[in-house]
C-alpha positions as CSV (number, residue, x, y, z in Angstrom):
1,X,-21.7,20.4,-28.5
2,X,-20.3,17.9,-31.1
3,X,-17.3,17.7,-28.8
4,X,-19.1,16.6,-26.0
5,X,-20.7,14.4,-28.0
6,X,-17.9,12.7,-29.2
7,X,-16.2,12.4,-26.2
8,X,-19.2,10.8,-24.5
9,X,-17.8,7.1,-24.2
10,X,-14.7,7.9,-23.6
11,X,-15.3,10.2,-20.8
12,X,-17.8,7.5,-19.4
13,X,-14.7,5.3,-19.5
14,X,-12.4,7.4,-17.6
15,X,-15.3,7.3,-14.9
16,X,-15.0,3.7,-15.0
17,X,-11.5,3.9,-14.7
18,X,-12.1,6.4,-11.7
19,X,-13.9,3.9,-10.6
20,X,-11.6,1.0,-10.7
21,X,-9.0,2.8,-8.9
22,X,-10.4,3.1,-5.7
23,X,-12.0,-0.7,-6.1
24,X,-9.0,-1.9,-7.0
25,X,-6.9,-0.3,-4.2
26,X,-9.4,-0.9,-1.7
27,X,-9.3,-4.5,-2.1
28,X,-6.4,-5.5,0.3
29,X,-8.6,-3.9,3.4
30,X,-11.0,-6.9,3.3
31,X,-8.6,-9.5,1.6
32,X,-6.1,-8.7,4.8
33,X,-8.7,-10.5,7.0
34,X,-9.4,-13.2,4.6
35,X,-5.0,-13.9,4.2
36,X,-4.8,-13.6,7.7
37,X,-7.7,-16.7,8.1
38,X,-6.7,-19.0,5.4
39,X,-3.0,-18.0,5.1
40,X,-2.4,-17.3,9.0
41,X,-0.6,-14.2,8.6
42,X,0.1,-11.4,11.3
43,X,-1.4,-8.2,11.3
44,X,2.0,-7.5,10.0
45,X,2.1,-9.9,7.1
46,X,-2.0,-9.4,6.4
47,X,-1.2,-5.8,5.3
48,X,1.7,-6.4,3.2
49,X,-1.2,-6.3,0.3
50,X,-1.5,-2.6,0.6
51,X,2.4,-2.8,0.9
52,X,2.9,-4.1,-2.4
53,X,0.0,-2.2,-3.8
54,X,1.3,0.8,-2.8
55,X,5.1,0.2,-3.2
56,X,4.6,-0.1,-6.7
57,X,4.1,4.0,-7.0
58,X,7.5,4.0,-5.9
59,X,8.5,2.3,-9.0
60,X,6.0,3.4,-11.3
61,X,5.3,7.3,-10.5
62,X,8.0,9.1,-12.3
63,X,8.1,6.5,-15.1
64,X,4.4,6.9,-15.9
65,X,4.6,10.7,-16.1
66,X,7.8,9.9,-18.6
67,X,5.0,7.5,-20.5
68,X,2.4,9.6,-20.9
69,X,4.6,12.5,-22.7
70,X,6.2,10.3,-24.7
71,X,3.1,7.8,-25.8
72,X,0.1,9.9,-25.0
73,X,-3.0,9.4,-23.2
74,X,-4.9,6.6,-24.7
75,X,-1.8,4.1,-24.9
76,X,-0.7,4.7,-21.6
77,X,-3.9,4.0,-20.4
78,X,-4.7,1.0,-22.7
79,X,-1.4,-0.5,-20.5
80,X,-2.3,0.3,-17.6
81,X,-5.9,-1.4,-18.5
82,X,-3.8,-4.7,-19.2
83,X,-1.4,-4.7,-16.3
84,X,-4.6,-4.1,-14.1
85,X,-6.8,-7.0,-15.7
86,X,-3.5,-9.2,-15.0
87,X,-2.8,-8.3,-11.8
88,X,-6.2,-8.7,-10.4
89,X,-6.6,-12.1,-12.6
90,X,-3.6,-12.9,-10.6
91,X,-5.1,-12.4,-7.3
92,X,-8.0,-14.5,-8.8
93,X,-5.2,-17.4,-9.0
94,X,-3.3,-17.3,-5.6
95,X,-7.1,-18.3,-4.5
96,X,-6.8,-21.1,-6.7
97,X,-3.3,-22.2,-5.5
98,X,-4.0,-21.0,-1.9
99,X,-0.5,-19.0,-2.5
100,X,0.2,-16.1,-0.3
101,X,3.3,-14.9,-2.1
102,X,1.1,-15.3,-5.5
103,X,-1.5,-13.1,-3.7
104,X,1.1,-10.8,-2.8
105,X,2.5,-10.7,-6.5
106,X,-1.1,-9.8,-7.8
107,X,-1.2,-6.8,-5.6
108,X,2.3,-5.6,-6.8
109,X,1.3,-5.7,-10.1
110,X,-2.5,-4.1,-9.9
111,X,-0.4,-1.4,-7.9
112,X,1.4,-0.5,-11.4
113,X,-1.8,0.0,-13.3
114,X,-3.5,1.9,-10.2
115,X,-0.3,4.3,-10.6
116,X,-0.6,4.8,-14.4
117,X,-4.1,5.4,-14.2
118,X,-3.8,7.8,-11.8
119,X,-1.3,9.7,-14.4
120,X,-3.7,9.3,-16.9
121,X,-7.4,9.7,-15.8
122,X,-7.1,13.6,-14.3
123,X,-5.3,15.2,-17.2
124,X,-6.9,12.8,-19.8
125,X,-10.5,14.2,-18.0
126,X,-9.7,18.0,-18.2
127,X,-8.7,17.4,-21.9
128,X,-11.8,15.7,-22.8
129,X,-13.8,18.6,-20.7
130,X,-12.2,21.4,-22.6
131,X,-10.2,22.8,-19.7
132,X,-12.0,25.2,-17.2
133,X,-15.1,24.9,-15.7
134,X,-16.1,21.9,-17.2
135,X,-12.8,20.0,-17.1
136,X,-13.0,20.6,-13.4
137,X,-16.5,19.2,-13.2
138,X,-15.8,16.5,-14.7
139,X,-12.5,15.1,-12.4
140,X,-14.6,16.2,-9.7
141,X,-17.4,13.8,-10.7
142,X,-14.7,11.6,-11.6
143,X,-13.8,11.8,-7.7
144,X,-17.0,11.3,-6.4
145,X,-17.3,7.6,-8.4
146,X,-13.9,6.9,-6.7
147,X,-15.8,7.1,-3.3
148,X,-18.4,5.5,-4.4
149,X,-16.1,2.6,-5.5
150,X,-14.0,2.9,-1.9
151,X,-17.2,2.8,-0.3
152,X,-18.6,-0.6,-2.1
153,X,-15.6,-2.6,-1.9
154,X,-15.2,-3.6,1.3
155,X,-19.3,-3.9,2.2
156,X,-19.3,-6.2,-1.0
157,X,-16.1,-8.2,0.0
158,X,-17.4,-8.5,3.7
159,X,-20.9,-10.0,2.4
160,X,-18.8,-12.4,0.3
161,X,-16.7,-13.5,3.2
162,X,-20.3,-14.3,5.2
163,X,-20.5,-14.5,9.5
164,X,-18.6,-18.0,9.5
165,X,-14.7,-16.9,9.8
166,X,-13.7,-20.5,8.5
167,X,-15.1,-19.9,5.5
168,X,-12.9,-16.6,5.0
169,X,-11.2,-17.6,1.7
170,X,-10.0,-15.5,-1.5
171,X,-12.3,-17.7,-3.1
172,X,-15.0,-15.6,-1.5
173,X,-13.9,-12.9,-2.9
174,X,-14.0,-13.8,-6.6
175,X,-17.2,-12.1,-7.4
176,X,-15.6,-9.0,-6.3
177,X,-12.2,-9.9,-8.7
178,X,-15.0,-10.7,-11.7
179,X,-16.0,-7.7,-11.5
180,X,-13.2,-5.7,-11.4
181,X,-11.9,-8.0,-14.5
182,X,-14.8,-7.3,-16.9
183,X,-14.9,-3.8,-16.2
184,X,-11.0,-3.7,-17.4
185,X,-12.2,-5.6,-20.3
186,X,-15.0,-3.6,-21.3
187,X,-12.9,-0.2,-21.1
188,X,-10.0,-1.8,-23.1
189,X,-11.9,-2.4,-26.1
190,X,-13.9,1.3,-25.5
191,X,-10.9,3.2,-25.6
192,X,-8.9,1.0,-28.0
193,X,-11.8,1.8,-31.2
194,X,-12.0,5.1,-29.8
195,X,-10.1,8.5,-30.8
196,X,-8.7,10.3,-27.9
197,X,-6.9,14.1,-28.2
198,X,-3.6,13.8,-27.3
199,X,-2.4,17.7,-26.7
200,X,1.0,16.7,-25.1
201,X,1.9,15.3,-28.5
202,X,1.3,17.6,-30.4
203,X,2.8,21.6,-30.7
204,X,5.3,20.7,-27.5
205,X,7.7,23.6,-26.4
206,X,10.8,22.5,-24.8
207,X,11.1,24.0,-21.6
208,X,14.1,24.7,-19.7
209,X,14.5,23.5,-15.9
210,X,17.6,25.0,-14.3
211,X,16.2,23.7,-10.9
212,X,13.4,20.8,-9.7
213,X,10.2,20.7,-7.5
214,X,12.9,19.7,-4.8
215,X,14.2,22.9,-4.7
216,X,11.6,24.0,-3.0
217,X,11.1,23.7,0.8
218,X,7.6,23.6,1.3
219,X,7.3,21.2,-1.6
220,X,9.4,18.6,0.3
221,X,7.5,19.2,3.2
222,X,4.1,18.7,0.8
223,X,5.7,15.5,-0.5
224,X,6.4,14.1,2.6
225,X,2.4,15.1,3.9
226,X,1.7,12.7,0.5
227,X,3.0,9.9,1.5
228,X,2.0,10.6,5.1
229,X,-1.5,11.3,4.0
230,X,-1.9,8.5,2.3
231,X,-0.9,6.0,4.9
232,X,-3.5,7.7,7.4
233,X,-6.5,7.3,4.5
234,X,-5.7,3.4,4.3
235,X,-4.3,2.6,7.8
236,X,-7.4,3.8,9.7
237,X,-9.7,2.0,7.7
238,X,-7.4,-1.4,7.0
239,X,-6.5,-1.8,10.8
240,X,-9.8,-1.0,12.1
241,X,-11.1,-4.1,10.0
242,X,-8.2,-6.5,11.2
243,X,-9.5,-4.8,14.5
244,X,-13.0,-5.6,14.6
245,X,-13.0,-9.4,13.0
246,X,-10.9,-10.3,15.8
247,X,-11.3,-10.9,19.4
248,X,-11.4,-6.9,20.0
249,X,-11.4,-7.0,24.2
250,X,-10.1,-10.8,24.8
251,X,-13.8,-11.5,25.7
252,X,-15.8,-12.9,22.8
253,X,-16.7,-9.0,21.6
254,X,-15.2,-10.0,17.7
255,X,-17.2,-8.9,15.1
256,X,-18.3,-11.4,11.6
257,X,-16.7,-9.9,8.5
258,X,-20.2,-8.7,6.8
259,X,-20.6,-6.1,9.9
260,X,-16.8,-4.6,10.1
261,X,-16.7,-4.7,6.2
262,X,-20.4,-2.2,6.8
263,X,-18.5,-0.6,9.1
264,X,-15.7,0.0,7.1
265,X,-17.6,1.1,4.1
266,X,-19.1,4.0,5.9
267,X,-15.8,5.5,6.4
268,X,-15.0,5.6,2.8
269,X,-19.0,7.4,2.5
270,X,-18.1,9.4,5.0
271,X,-15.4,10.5,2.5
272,X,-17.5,11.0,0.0
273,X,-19.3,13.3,2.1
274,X,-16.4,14.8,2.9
275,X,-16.0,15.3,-0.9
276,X,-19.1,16.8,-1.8
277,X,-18.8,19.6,1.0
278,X,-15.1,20.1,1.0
279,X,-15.3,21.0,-2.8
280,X,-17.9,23.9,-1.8
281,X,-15.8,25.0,1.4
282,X,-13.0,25.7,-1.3
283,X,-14.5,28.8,-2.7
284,X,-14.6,30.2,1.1
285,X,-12.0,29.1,3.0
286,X,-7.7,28.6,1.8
287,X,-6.2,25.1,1.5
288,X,-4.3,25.9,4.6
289,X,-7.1,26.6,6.5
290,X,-9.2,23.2,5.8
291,X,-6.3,21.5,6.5
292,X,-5.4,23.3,9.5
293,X,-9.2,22.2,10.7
294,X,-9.4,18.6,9.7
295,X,-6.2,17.7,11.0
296,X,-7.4,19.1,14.2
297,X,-10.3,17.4,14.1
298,X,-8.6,14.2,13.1
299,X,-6.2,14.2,16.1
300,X,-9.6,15.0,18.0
301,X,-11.0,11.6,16.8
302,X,-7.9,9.6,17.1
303,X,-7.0,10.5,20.8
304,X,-10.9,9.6,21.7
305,X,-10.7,6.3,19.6
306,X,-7.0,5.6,21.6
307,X,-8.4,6.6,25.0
308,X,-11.9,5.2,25.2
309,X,-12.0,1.6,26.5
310,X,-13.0,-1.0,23.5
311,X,-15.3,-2.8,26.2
312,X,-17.7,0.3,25.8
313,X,-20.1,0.2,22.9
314,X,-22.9,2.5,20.8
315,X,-24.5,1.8,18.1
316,X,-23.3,3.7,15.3
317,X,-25.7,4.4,11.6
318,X,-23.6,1.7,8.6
319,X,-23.9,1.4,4.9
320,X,-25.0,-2.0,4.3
321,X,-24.6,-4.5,1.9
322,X,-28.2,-3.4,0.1
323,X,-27.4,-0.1,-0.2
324,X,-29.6,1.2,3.1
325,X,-28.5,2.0,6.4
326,X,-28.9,0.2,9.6
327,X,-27.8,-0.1,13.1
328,X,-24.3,-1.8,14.8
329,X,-22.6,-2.1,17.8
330,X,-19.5,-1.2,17.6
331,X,-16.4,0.0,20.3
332,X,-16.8,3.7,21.0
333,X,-13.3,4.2,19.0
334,X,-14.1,2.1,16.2
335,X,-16.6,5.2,16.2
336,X,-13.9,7.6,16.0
337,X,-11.8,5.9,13.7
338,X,-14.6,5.9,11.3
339,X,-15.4,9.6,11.4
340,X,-11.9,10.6,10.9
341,X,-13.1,10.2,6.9
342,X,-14.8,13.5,7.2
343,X,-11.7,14.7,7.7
344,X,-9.5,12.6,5.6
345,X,-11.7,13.4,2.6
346,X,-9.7,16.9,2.0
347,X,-6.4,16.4,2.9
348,X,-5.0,15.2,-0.5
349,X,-6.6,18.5,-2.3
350,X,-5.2,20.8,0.4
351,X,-2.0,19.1,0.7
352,X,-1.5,19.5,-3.4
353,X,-2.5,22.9,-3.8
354,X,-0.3,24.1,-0.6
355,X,2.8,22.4,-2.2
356,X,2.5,23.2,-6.0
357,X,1.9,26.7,-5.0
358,X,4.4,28.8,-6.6
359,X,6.1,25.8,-8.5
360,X,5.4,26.8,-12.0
361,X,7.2,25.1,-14.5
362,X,8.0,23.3,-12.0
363,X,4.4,21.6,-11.6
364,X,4.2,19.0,-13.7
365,X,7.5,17.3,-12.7
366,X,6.2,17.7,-9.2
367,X,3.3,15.8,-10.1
368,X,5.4,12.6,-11.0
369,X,6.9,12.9,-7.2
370,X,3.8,12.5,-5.5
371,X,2.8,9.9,-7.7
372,X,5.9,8.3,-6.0
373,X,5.6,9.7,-2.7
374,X,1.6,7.7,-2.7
375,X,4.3,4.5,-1.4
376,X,3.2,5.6,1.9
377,X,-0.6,4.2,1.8
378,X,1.8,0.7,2.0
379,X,4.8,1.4,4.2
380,X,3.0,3.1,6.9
381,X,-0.1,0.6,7.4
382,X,2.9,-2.1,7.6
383,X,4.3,-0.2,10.6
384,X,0.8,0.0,11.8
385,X,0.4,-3.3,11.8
386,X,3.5,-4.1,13.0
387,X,2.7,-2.3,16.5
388,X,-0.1,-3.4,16.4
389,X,1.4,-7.2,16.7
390,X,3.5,-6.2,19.6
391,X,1.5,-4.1,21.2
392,X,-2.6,-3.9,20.6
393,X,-4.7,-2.4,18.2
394,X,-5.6,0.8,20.0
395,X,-1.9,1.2,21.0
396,X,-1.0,1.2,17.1
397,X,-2.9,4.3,16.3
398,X,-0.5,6.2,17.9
399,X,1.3,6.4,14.7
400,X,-1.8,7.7,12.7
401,X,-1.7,10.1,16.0
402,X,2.0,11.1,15.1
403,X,1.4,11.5,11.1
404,X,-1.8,13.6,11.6
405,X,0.1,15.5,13.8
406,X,2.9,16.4,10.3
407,X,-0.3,17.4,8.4
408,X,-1.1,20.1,11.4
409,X,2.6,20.9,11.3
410,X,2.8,21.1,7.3
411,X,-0.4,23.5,7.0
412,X,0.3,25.8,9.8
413,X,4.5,25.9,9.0
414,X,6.0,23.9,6.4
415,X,3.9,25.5,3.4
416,X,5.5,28.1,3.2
417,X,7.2,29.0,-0.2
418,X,10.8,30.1,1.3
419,X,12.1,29.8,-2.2
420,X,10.3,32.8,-4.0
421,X,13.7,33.6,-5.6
422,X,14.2,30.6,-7.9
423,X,12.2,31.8,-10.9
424,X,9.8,29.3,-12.1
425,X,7.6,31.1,-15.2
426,X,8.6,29.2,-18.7
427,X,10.7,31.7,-21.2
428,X,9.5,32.5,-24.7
């Protein structure tokens, strides 16, 4: 009881943090459309914000793992606190300037702290919980507040940005940046007067690797489902905002920003829904079986959403800017995109558990590559876009199609451990 006690604040910061994370990286989907108004960027150049977000794991993954053994939780995180504050305060300032390569260097640099967090915030959670049960409860309620977050951001930044589309300015969006700033600020000074157990240094043993994660088939394979799985979460939802706030059929059918950003923030609560049932599916069905059924599923969606003609409509149930839901009219396959965060909500989980299975000693090493491997939630929204420019919207989601299609591939094939002979428990 007195531990839990103690570790009260801090564990309400790693929330925050959990939080943050999700705000943070969700912030290029709505600031593409406002970069692509004031700045007059491509579909191509309006998600090279997630690019440089996301790029920055590629840079940062392995070295933050080498951080956090050799620092310990609490600094590692008070850094990555910093680097976050400045990179969004940066993004504040390219709205000042009206400087797309400023805007582009905020993102860059939010994308290191997002990384380090990400290191930090799971482990530093189980610690704080003890282990077990309760460590596991609380990175799964940490989870649910990064949903929350994913779900917020983009209804809050389309309300900002308003129906007029000349008035779509980062400006706008400063509330949103604020917020994001003083939330940084507050956990900084939490964590800083606060004492934090730091297990990994402390007692270490020294363990021997004679091989790596990549010597391990199915862990490739897992890697590469990473950074494929990534790009799907953030391309379906980041193109299908360009999509709607523009001129979706030729024909005066384009959507104001408040709407598609409503739109947008019910895929990420679909996620969250996702979440919430996915993590009591666990106890009943394998990892390989989920995935096996949402990437189904998913291709299900995304050859409806490709196929169905934008020109025909419903009226699909949004979360709304005040927190209610209400009615929109929407293309049919802006539908499908949308739903396809039932099935995105798992995939991460089930891709991590099919690939670490069996590493070992291995695992924590493996943990650094993904990190790396998240580079995709940049690189393959980019190539999105960029078909998109040449081609249409709908057209473009033929590479979601294609990466979905790996995920099917990964949990019916490439997870399994062909490598049982390398021996992977640590020696006394």
């Amino acid at each position: 009881m007195t531990q839990n006690k103690s570790y009260a604040l801090p564990i309400a910061m790693m929330f925050a943090l959990f939080f943050m994370i999700a705000f943070v990286t969700g912030l290029p989907s709505p600031m593409g459309v406002i970069v692509a108004k004031q700045f007059g960027a491509s579909n191509f150049l309006s998600q090279l914000g997630f690019f440089a977000n996301f790029i920055a794991y590629a840079f940062m993954g392995i070295p933050a793992g080498m951080l956090l053994e050799r620092i310990g939780y609490k600094k590692t995180a008070l850094i990555a606190v910093v680097v976050g504050f400045s990179g969004v305060g940066i993004q504040f300032l390219s709205g000042q300037m009206g400087s797309f390569v400023v805007y582009l260097a905020g993102a860059f640099i939010s994308g290191f702290s997002m990384c380090m967090l990400n290191t930090v915030v799971n482990p530093m959670l189980n610690t704080l919980g003890g282990g077990g049960k309760k460590g596991n409860q609380l990175i799964q309620t940490g989870g649910s507040l990064n949903s929350v977050a994913a779900t917020i951001v983009p209804v809050m930044v389309g309300y900002l940005m308003g129906a007029n589309a000349a008035d779509r300015t980062i400006d706008k969006a400063n509330p949103a940046l604020f917020i994001a700033m003083g939330i940084f600020a507050i956990v900084f000074v939490v964590l800083y007067i606060m004492n934090i157990p730091e297990p990994r240094l402390v007692g270490k043993v020294k363990i021997k690797h004679e091989h790596s994660p990549l010597s391990f088939r199915h862990f490739i394979f897992g890697a590469i489902g990473i950074f494929v799985y990534v790009g799907i979460e953030i391309g379906i939802p980041s193109t299908a905002n360009l999509f709607m706030t523009s001129d979706l059929a030729g024909g005066g059918l384009q959507m104001d920003a408040t709407i598609a950003g409503s739109v947008v923030g019910t895929y990420w609560f679909l996620m969250m829904i996702g979440r919430i049932f996915g993590a009591s599916l666990a106890s009943r069905f394998t990892s390989k079986a989920m995935l096996s059924a949402v990437s189904i599923l998913g291709l299900i969606f995304i050859l409806a959403a490709i196929l169905f003609p934008v020109t025909t409509t419903v009226s699909m149930p949004v979360f709304q800017s005040n927190i209610s839901f209400g009615l929109a009219k929407v293309p049919i396959g802006i539908m499908f995109m949308i739903f396809c965060g039932l099935c995105t909500s798992v995939m991460w989980g089930g891709i991590f558990n099919l690939a670490v299975e069996g590493l070992g000693k291995y695992t924590e090493a493996a943990s650094g590559i993904f990190m790396t491997m998240v580079a995709g939630g940049g690189i393959i929204p980019l190539l999105q876009g960029k078909v998109a420019d040449v081609t249409s919207y709908t057209t473009s989601y033929w590479v979601i199609f294609l990466c979905i299609a790996y995920l099917l591939f990964y949990a019916l094939i490439g997870s399994k451990n062909v490598n049982k002979d390398i021996p992977v428990e640590v020696l006394a």
